[in-house]
N, C-alpha and C positions, 0 to 999 in steps of 0.2 A: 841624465843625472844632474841635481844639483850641483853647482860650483860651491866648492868647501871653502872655507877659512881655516886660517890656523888652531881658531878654538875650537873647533868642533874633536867633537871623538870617537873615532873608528869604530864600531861595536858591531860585532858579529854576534849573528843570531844561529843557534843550532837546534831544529825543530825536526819532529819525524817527518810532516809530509804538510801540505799547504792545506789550512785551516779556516771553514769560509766564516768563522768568527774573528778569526786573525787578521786577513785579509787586508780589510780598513782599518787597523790600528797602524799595522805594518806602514798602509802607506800614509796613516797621518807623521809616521815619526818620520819616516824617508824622508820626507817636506822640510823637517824640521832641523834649521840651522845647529842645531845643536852635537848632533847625529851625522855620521855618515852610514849609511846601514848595508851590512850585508847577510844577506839570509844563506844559509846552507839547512836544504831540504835534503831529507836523508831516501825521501820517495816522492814520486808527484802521483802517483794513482788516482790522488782524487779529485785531479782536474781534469780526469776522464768520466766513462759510466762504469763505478765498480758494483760489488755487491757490498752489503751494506748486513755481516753477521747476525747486528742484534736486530734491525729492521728488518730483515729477511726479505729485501726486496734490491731491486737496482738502481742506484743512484745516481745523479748526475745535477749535480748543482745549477742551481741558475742564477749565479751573482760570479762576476770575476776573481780568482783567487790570485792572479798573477800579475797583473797590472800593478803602477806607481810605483815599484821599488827594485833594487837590485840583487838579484837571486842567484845561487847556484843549485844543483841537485847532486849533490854527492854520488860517484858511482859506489858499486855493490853486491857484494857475494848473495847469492843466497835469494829465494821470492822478497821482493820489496814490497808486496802488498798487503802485506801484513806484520804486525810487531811482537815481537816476544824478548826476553831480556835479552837475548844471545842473538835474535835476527830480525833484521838483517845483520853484515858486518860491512859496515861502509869504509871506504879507505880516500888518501887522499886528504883529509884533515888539515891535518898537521906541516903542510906544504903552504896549505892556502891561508893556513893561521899568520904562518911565519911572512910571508909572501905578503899579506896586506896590513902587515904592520899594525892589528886591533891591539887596542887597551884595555877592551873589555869582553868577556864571548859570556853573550845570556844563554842559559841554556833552558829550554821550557823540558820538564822532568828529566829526574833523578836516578830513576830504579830500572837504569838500561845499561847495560855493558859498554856499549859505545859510546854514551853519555859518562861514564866515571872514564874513560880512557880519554874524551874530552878535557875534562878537568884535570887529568893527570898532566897531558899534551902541553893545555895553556900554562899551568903552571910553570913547566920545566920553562916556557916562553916568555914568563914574565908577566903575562896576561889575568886580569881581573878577571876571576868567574862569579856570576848571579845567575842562582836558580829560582825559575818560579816555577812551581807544580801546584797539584790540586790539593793535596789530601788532606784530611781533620781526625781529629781523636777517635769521630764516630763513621768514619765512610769507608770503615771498615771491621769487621771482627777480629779484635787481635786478643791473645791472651797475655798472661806475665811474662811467658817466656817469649812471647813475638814483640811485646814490649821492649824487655828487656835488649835482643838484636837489634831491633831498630835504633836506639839510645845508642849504642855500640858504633852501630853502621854511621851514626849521624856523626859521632867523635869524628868519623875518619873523612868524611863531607866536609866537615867543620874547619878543618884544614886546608882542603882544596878550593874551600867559596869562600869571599870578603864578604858578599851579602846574599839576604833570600828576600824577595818579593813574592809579601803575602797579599793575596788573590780577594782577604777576607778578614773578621776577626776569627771564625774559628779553624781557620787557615794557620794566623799567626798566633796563635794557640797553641797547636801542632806543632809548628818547629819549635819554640819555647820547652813545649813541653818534652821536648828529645835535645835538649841541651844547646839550643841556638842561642845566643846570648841577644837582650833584645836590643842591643845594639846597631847590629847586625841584618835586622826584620826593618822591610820596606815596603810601606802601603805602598798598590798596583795592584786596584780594584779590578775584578773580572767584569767584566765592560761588553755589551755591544755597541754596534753605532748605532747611538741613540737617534742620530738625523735620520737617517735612513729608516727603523720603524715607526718614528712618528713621521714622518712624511707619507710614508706608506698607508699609516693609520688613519691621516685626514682627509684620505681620496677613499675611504671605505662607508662612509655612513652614505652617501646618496646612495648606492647600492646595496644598502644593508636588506632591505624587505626583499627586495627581489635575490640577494645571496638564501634570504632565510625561505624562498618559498621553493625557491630549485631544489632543496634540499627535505621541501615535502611539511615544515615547519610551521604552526600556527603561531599567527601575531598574537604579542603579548604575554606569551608562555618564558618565565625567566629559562636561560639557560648556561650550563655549568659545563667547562671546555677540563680532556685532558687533552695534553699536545706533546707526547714525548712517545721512544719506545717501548713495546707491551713486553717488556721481560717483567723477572720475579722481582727483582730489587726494586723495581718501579711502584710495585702494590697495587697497578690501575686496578684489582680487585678487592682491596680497601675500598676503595672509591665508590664502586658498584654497590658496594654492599651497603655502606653510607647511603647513599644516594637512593637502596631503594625502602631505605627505612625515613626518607620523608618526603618524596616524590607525593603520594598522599594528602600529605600534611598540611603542603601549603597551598596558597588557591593564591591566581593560578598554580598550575602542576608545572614544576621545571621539568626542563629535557637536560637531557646529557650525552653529550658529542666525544665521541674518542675520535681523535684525529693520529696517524701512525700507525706504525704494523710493529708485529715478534712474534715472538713463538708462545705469546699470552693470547692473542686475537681468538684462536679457533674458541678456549676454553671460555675466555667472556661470552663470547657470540654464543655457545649454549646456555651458559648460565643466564642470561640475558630472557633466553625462549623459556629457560624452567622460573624464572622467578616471572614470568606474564608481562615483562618490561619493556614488550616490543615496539612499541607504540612510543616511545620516552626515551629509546637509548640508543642511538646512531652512531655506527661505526665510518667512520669518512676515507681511511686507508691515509697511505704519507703524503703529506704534503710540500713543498717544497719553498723554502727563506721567504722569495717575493710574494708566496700566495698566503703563507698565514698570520699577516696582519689584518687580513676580514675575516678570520676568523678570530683573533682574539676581541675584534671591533664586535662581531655578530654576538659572545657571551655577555655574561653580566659578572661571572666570578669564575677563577683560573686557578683551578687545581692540579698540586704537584705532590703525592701521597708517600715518596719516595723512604725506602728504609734506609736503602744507602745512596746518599745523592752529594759527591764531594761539591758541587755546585748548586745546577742547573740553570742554567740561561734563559732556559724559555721565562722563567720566571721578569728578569731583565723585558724579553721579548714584550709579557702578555703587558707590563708597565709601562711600557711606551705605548700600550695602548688605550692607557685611562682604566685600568681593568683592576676591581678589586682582586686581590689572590689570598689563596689557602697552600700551605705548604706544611711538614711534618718537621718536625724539631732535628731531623736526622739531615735535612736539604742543609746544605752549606749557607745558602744564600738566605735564609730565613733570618738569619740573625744580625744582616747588614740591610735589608731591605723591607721585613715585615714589619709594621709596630702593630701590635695590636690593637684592636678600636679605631687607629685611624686611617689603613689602607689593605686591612686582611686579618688572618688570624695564624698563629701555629699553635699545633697538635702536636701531641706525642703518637711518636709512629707505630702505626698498626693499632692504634684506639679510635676503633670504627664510632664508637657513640662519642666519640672526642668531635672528631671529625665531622659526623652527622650535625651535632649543637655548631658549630663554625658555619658548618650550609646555612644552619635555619637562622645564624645570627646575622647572614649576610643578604640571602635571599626575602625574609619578612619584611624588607622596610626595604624599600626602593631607593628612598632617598636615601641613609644611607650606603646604599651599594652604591651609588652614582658618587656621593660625595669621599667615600674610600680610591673611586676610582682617580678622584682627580689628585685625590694626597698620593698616589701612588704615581704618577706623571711626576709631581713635584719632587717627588725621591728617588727616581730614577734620572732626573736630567743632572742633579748633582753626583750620578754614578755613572761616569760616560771615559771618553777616550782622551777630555783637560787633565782630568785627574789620574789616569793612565802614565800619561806622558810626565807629569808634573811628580810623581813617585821615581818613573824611569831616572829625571832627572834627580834629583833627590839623592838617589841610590847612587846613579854615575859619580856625582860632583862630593860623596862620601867618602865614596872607596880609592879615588885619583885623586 
């Protein structure tokens, strides 16, 4: 570990389990004089091979999730390999709170038992709490009366947090709009390490033709990536159905690559043989962090259909790799990273002919699609882990 100084400030981190998007932010702050960091992980399951619900297959990361920083894993009643409001129940806390003397405990979401007894904990200890979570107005279905509890629920948040770090604007929206004062709301943009996919990105084009021939693909034919999992929320059958209303259209003919698995796969793969789109639409199955930067390098436009999407990173991902994107007005990240006309479009979600005119607006003109791709590099490297840290601090040197 680094050697501290006096000004630096204790900040405990309380996460469910080790996150390989987290990872590198984690250990940029650890670095960071500013910071003394301690992580309490409430499971590590995922630094093994788990299964993986909505992918429906077995996982096992291939990027470090545990190096550069100082961690603990909280012990724990109950299976830790999965989360629900009430489980696991970690214990243990409230020793180590007290015991390392933090100023501040960030807690990444809100809407967990363990997580409000957190909050409850450091308060009694004197301890700053900052929540960052994901959610927006729309990434989820709520009515008046689920309104109304939230606004309720958030009064009594409102008391236990000094700040909340919004992920986004329609992030900081959300709290706003559940009575955060916006005081109190701290830009800490949802970030990947942008070095790391562009680096990745620029060892992929000498082997683009031969990625695109293994894979059975003729030169020159544009091609249209999804890259996330086939559940219902996701729409990859939006997409489909988009996709085969101008597959036709253009000359050349695009293809269209699902990369991931769910419990959506079986149904596209038939619909796929009933609409005659065999020829045009490749299922590639999951793929894993280091391998799908040539994949987003092999498309030409990266689609994320999504109805309810509090984020989505790949989005982040496909822009680090020069890659026009299409996204749905429902994806969180649409509205800090899309501009339209000059690196993608957004759709209103589940408007298949929305979506279709976005393909044909992107796919018709090459140039074009090249020159969105590179506005889209330009606006992802000012959405990275500077700007991460530079909110963190922000927040800290606010609230102490």
């Amino acid at each position: 570990m680094k050697k501290m100084d006096r000004s630096s400030v204790r900040i405990a981190y309380l996460v469910t389990h080790p996150i390989q998007y987290q990872a590198p932010l984690l250990r940029r702050i650890a670095k960071d004089p500013k910071f003394e960091l301690t992580i309490f992980f409430r499971s590590d399951f995922s630094t093994k091979e788990f299964m993986d619900p909505d992918f429906g297959t077995q996982i096992k990361w291939d990027t470090s999730l545990l190096d550069g920083y100082h961690y603990e894993t909280l012990p724990a009643v109950g299976p830790s390999d999965r989360f629900s409001f009430w489980q696991p129940w970690n214990y243990g806390l409230w020793k180590r709170l007290r015991k390392g003397k933090f100023q501040v405990l960030w807690i990444h979401g809100y809407a967990m038992s363990f997580h409000l007894y957190a909050m409850i904990a450091a308060k009694f200890l004197g301890i700053k709490v900052l929540i960052r979570d994901e959610p927006t107005l729309v990434s989820k279905n709520r009515g008046k009366f689920k309104k109304a509890i939230k606004r309720a629920f958030f009064s009594y948040i409102n008391v236990l947090c000094v700040g909340f770090l919004a992920i986004g604007k329609m992030n900081k929206d959300y709290y706003l709009a559940n009575g955060v004062p916006k005081k109190k709301v701290f830009q800490m943009p949802y970030a990947v390490d942008n070095n790391f996919f562009q680096k990745k990105a620029r060892l992929c084009p000498p082997n683009r033709e031969t990625l695109r021939a293994s894979l059975g693909l003729v030169p020159g034919r544009p091609i249209v990536l999804y890259a996330s999992k086939m559940s219902q929320r996701k729409r990859p059958m939006d997409l489909l159905n988009a996709f085969s209303h101008i597959v036709r259209n253009l000359t050349p003919n695009p293809y269209l690559l699902f990369v991931g698995d769910g419990e959506m796969r079986s149904y596209l793969e038939k619909s796929v043989t009933k609409m005659g789109l065999g020829g045009d639409v490749l299922f590639l199955g999951f793929k894993n962090q280091g391998e799908l930067p040539c994949y987003y390098d092999l498309c030409d436009v990266f689609v994320l259909p999504s109805l309810f999407e509090p984020w989505g990173l790949v989005i982040n991902e496909a822009m680090n790799a020069s890659r026009a994107v299409i996204a749905s007005d429902r994806v969180g990240s649409a509205s800090d990273l899309i501009h339209p006309w000059r690196n993608g479009f957004v759709f209103r979600a589940g408007d298949i002919t929305e979506l279709a005119s976005a393909l044909i607006k992107v796919l018709s003109n090459p140039d074009r699609c090249r020159t969105m791709g590179h506005e889209s590099k330009d606006i992802i490297s000012k959405w990275g882990f500077d700007e991460d840290i530079k909110g963190l601090k922000s927040a800290v040197n606010a609230v102490l």
